[in-house]
C-alpha positions as CSV (number, residue, x, y, z in Angstrom):
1,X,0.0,0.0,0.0
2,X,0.8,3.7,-0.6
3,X,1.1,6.0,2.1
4,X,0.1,9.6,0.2
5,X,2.3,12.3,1.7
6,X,0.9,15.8,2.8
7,X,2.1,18.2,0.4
8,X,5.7,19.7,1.2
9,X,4.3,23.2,2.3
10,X,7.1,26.0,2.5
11,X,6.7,29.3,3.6
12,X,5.8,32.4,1.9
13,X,9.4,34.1,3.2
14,X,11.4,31.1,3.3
15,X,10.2,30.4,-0.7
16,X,11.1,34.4,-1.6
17,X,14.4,34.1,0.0
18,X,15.3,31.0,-2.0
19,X,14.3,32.1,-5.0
20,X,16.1,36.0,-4.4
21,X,19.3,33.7,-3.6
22,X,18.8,31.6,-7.1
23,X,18.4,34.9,-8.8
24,X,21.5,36.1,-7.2
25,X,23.4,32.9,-8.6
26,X,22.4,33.5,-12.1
27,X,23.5,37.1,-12.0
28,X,27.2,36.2,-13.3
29,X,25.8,34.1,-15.9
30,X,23.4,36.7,-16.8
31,X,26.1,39.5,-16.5
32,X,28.3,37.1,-19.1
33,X,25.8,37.5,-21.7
34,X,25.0,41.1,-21.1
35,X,28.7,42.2,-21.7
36,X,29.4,39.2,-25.0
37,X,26.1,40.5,-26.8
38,X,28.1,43.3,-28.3
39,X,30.5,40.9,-30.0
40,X,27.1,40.3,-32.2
41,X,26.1,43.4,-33.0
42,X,26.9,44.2,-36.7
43,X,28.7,47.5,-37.9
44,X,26.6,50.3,-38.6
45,X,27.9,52.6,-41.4
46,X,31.5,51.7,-40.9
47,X,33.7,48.9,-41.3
48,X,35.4,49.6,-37.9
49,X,33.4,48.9,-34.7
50,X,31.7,51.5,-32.7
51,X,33.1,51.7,-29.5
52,X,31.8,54.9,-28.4
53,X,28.3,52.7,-28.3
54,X,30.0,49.8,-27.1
55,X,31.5,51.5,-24.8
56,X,28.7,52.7,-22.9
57,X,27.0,49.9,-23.5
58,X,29.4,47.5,-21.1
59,X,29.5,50.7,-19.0
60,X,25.4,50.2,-18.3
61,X,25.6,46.7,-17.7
62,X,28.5,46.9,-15.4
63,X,26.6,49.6,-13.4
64,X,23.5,47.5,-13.6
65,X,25.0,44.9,-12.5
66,X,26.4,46.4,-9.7
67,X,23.3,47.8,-8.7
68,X,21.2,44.9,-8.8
69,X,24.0,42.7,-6.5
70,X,23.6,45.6,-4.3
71,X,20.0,45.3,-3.6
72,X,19.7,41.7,-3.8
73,X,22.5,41.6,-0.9
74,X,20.4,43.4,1.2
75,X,17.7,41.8,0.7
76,X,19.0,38.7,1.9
77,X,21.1,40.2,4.3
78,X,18.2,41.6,6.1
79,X,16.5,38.4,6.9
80,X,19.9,37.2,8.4
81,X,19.2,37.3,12.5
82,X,22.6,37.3,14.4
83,X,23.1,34.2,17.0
84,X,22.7,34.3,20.5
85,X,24.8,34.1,22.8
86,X,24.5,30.7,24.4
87,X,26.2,31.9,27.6
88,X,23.6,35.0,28.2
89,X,26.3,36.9,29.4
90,X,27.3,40.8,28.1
91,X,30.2,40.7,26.7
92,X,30.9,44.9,26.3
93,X,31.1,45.7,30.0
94,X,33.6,43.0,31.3
């Protein structure tokens, strides 16, 4: 016979924080396509490339990039509770 499980239930925070910390291991992977894509892009008018747009470009991702590490570090720094201190004792006055 087949015992039927109850369904694996998780918890509306606990699911958010896993899934902010899966987003935050696809970042570099993300990042490495952002800043390859302009290896793609075909010359406009010129034979040469245009690095003035390139340029900027990779200079926009970078920054992006940046920025969204940033916030997604503090979101799941914030949910990060420091441990207690098993001997219940204060430790600043001595």
């Amino acid at each position: 016979m087949r015992q039927t499980q109850a369904p694996l239930f998780l918890e509306r925070q606990s699911y958010r924080r896993r899934r902010l910390a899966d987003a935050a291991r696809m970042l570099p992977v993300l990042g490495t396509m952002l800043i390859l894509l302009p290896l793609l892009w075909a010359p406009q008018s010129t034979p040469g490339t245009d690095t003035a747009q390139g340029g900027l470009y990779i200079f926009l991702v970078w920054g992006g990039l940046i920025a969204a590490a940033f916030l997604m570090a503090r979101r799941l720094g914030a949910g990060i509770e420091p441990p207690d201190d098993p001997q219940g004792g204060d430790r600043e006055g001595g």
